[in-house]
C-alpha atoms as one frame of an Amber mdcrd trajectory, in Angstrom:
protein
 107.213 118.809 103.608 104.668 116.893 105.794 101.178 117.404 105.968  98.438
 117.556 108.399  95.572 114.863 107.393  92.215 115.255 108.925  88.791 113.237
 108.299  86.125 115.354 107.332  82.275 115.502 106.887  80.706 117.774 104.423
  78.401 119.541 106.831  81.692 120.715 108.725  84.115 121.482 105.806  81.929
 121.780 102.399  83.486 125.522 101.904  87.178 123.987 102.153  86.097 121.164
 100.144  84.127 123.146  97.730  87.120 125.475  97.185  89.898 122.915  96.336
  87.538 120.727  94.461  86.325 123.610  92.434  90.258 124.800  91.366  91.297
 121.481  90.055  88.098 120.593  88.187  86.149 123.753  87.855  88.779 126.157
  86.806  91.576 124.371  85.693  89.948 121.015  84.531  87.010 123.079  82.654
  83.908 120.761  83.905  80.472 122.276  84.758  80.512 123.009  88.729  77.016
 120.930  88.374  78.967 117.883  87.957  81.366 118.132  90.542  79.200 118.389
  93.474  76.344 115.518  93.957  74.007 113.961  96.816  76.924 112.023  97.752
  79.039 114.321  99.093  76.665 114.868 102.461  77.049 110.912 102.869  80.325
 110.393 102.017  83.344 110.955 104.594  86.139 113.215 103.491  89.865 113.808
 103.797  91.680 117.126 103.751  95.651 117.934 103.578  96.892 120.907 104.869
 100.319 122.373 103.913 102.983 123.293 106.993 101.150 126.350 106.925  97.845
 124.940 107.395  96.465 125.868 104.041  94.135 122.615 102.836  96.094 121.535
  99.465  93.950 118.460  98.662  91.270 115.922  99.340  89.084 113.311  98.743
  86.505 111.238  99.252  85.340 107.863 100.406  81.649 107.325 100.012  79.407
 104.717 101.971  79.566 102.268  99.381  83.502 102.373  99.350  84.305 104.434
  96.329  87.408 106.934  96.543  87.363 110.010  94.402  86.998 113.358  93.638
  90.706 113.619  94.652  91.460 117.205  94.392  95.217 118.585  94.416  96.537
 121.966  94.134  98.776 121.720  91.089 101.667 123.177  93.373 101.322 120.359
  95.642 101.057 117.381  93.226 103.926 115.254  94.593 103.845 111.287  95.302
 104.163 112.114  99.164 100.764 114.081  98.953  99.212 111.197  96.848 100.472
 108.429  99.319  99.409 110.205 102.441  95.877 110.949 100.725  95.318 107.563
  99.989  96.557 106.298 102.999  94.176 108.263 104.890  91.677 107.135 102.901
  92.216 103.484 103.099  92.433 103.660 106.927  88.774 105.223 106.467  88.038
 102.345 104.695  89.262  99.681 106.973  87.335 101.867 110.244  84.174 101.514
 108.403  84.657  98.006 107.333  84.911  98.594 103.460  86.278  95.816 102.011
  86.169  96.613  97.971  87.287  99.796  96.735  85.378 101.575  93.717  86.950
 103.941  91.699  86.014 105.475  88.268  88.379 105.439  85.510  88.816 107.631
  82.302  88.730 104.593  79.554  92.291 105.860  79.080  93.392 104.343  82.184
  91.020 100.819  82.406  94.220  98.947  81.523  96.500 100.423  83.998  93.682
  99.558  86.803  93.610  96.356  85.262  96.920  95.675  86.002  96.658  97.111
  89.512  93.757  94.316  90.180  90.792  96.128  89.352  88.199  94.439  87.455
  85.362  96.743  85.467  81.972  96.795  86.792  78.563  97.893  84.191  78.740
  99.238  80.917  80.651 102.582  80.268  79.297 105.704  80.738  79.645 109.275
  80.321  80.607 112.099  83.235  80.795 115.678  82.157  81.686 114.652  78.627
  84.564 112.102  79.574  84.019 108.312  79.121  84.307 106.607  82.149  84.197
 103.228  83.664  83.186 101.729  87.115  85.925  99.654  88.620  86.497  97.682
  91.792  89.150  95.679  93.237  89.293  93.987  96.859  90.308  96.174  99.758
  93.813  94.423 100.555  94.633  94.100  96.692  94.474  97.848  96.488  97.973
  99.496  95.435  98.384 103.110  95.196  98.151 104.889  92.090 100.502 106.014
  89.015  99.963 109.858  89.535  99.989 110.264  86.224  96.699 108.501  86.024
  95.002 110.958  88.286  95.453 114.251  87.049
């Protein structure tokens, strides 16, 4: 299947956004909808995916200070291409705006796995929506795409 990427600012696309974002961690995930949606979002520049039929099927963000996340994708659509094109698209947002570390957060689960990706951990850890997290940063051209399996 291929899939349509297009860049994305929240003033232009928050209901899409807010929709997908709110399936995978609202409804199926559990978390408080308070958590999921922050300041931000309005800064940060966005990706959406959209299906042949142009249904958006995932996204994600890169903010200002070069962090990726709140990846969102549908559960029927969680396949490495949709992974690799997401991050790809996001990368290439990185490289426009001149971003070169990536940020991520990482359940503690997965510190090691990012460890051995080239991430190093940045603060102390901390806690989002109940989960344990950790800040973690690597350089821009050390960044590998992810295990899938350490996403959702």
């Amino acid at each position: 299947m291929e899939y349509k990427v297009q860049p994305v600012l929240w003033q232009d696309a928050s209901e899409q956004l807010k929709t997908l974002r709110k399936a995978v961690y609202v409804l199926e995930w559990r978390l408080p909808e308070s958590t999921e949606f922050d300041k931000r979002d309005s800064k940060a520049v966005h990706v959406l995916l959209f299906s042949e039929d142009n249904t958006p099927v995932a996204t994600g963000r890169l903010t200002r200070g070069g962090e990726i996340g709140r990846i969102a994708v549908l559960p029927s659509h969680r396949n490495l291409t949709v992974y690799k094109t997401l991050f790809a698209a996001l990368l290439r947002l990185a490289d426009m705006h001149n971003i070169d570390k990536i940020h991520l957060q990482s359940e503690l689960g997965s510190v090691d796995y990012h460890r051995e990706k080239g991430f190093q951990p940045v603060g102390p850890v901390f806690m989002e929506a109940g989960i344990a997290m950790q800040k973690m940063v690597c350089q821009r051209q050390n960044f590998s795409y992810p295990d899938v399996r350490h996403i959702h």
